[in-house]
C-alpha positions in Angstrom: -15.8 -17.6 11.6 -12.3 -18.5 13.2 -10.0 -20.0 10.2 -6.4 -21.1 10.4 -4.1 -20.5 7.3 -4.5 -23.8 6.6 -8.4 -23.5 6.2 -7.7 -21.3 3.4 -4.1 -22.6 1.6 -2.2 -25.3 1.4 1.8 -24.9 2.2 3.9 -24.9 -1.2 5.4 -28.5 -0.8 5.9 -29.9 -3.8 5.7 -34.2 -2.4 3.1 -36.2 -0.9 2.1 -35.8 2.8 -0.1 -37.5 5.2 -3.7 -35.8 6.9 -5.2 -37.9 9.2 -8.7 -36.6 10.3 -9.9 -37.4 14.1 -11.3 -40.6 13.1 -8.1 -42.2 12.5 -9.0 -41.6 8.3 -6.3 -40.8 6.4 -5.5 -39.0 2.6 -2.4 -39.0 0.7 -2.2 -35.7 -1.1 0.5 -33.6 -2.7 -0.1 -29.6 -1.8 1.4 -28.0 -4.8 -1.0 -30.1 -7.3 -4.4 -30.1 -4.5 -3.8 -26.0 -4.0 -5.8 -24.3 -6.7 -9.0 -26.9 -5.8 -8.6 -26.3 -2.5 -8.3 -22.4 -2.1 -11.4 -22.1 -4.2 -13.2 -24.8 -2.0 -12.3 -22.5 0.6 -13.4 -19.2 -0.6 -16.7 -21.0 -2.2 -17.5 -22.0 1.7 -16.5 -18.6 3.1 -18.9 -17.4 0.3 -21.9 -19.8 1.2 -21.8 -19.1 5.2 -21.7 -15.4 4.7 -25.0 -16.1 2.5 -26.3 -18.3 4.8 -25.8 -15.5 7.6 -26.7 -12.7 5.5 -29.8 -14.1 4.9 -30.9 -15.7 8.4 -29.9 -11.5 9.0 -26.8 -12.4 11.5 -23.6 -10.6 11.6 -20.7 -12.7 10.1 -17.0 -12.1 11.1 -14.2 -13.6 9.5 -11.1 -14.3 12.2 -7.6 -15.6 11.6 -5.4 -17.8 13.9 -2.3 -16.5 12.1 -3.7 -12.6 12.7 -4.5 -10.2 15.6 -8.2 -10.6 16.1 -8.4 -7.6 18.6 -8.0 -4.6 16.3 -11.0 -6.9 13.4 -13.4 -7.3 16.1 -13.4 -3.5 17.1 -13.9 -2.3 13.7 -16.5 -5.0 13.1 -18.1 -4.3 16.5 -17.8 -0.2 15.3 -19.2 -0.7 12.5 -22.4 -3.2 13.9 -23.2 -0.6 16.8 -23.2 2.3 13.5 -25.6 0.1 11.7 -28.1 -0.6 14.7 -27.9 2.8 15.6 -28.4 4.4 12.2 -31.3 1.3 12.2 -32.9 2.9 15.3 -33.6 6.0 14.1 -34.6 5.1 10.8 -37.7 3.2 12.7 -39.0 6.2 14.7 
């Protein structure tokens, strides 16, 4: 899952600002009151897809825009190769 910092927080600006989604929709909202709903909108939907891929028995990375991704996707890809491995062997 590739996330922006934005995906996850809104900035600390305390006055109303305009989103306008790629339908031409728009919302008037005011970060610094929106914040606390949103993070844990956020982390609730981080939450369900890493259910949702835990249990169709998928790998789930998390990547961030605002982040190296090169040094995350070793480790993950590490760690995956350890677990099919150590898999493998436990089968024969």
């Amino acid at each position: 899952m590739v996330k922006d910092p934005l995906d996850i927080s809104l900035p600390n600006i305390d006055k109303e600002i305009t989103i306008e989604d790629d339908y031409g929709d728009k919302l008037i909202i005011n970060p610094h009151v929106a914040k606390n709903i949103y993070e844990q909108n956020s982390l609730e939907q981080t939450m369900f897809m890493r259910t949702i891929f835990r249990d169709a028995g998928i790998d789930f990375v998390e990547v961030r825009t605002d982040e190296p991704f090169a040094i995350n996707l070793a480790e993950f890809l590490k760690e995956r190769t350890k677990r099919r491995v150590y898999k493998k062997h436990d089968v024969h």
